[in-house]
C-alpha positions, -999 to 999 in steps of 0.1 A, spaced: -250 -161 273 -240 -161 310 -235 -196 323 -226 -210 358 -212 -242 363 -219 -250 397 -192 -281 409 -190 -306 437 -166 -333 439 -180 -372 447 -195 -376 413 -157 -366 395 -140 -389 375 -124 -417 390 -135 -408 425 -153 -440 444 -139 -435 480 -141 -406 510 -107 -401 512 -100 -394 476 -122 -360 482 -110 -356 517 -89 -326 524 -67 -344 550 -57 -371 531 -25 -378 503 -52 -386 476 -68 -357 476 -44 -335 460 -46 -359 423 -84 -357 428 -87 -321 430 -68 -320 399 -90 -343 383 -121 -319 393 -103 -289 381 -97 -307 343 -136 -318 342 -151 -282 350 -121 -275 320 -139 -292 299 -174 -282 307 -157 -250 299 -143 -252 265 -181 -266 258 -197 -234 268 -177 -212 250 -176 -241 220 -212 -234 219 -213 -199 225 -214 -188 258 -199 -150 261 -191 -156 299 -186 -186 323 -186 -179 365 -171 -218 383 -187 -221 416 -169 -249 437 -192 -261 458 -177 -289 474 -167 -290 512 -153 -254 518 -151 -244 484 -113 -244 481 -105 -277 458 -107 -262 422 -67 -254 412 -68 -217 403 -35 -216 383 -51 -244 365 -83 -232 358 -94 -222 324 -85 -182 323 -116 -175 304 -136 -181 333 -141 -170 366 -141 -188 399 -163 -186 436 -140 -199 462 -145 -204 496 -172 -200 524 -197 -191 530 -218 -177 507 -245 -164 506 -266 -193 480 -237 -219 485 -229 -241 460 -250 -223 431 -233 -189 445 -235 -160 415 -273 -175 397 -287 -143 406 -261 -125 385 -280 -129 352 -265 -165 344 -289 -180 317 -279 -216 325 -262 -238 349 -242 -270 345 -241 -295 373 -202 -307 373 -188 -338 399 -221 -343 411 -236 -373 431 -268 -389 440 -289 -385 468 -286 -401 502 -298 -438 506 -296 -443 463 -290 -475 454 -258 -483 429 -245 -441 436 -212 -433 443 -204 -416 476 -241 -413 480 -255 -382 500 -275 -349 509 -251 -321 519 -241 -342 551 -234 -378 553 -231 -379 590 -261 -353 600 -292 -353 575 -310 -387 562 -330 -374 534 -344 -342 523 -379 -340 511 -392 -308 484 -431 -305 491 -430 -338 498 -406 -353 470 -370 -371 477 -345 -350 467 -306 -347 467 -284 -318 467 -285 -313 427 -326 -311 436 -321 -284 460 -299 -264 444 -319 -265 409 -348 -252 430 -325 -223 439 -319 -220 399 -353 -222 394 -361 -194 418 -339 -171 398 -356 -185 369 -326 -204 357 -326 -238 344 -308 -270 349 -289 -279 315 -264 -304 326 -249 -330 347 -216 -350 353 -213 -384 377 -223 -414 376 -254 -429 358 -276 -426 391 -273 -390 396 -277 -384 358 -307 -404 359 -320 -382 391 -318 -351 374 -334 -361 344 -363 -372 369 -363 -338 385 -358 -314 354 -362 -331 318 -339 -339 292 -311 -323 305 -278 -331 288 -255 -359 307 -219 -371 309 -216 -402 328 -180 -407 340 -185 -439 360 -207 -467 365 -214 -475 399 -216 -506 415 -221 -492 450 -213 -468 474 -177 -472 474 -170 -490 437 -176 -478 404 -166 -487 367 -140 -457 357 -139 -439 326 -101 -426 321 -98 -384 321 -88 -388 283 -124 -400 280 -146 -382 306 -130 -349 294 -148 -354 259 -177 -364 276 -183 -334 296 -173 -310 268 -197 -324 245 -229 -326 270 -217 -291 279 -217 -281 241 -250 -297 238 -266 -277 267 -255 -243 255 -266 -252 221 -298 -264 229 -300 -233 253 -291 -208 224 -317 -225 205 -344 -221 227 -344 -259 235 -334 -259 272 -353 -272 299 -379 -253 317 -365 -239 354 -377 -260 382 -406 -239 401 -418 -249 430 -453 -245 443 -458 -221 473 -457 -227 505 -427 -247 503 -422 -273 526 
């Protein structure tokens, strides 16, 4: 089994403000460490549950937060931008699977930290064939159009609850409880790290078993 664990970086653990994922500030550097340790975790779950190969995609501003030398060396990483399917880059490489990592909800959700849809200064809302999406919506459709499916998600309990809404009974770790866009109820690392590496166990097992959720298709046209 191939997976891909795509990552962003609002819905990590312990992140409730912009400039704790913002490149130019002095927080930034303990929260990309923080990122790098959960997508660890989801790691060690894949290959816990049997997953022959792993490919990190870090899909969060320019794609250069995930620390390298940190990284779990079974596992591969997409740095950078652009490319050419963005923050899902490599699910056309015969990846069986895809776990959502740091993720957030969509703009305008109530009780969601950092709240957004790829911009928070340029786009209001996206719609799929006339259904509210966010960005783990969007790129699940792009899974879906490589006939992959959605296993998994880390963030807080909106976003978990928005991909369940949009693809099933996908496994979740919920690292924080938000309060509101800028205020959450933290879960330590020493806790959120179990958390994802379970739910990423869980997904890759219920994958191997035939279990997983369907791929989101989409009916043609798209709008």
């Amino acid at each position: 089994m191939k997976i891909l664990i795509a990552a962003d970086m609002e819905g990590i653990t312990g992140v409730v403000q912009w400039d704790q994922v913002n490149t130019n500030h002095a927080e930034y550097q303990r929260f990309r460490r923080l990122m790098t340790a959960d997508v660890n975790a989801a790691i060690r779950g894949a290959f816990d549950a049997g997953a022959m190969e792993v490919i990190v995609t870090d899909g969060h501003a320019y794609g250069r937060n995930i620390l390298i030398e940190e990284l779990d060396p079974r596992a591969r990483l997409n740095s950078g931008t652009p490319q050419p399917l963005s923050m899902v880059e490599g699910v056309d490489q015969g990846v069986d699977g895809v776990l959502l990592v740091g993720y957030h909800a969509r703009s305008g959700a109530q009780q969601a930290t950092l709240d957004h849809t790829w911009s928070d200064e340029r786009v209001a809302n996206v719609w799929l064939n006339g259904r509210l999406t966010g960005e783990s919506g969007l790129n699940g459709a792009v899974c879906g159009h490589f006939n992959v499916p959605v296993l998994m998600v880390s963030g807080d309990q909106t976003v978990c609850a928005e991909v369940q809404d949009w693809f099933g009974k996908v496994e979740t770790a919920v690292v924080k409880i938000a309060a509101s866009r800028f205020a959450a109820e933290c879960l330590p690392p020493s806790k959120t790290q179990v958390l994802i590496q379970e739910a990423a166990f869980r997904a890759v097992t219920r994958l191997k078993a035939g279990e997983a959720p369907a791929p989101l298709k989409l009916s043609s046209p798209i709008t």
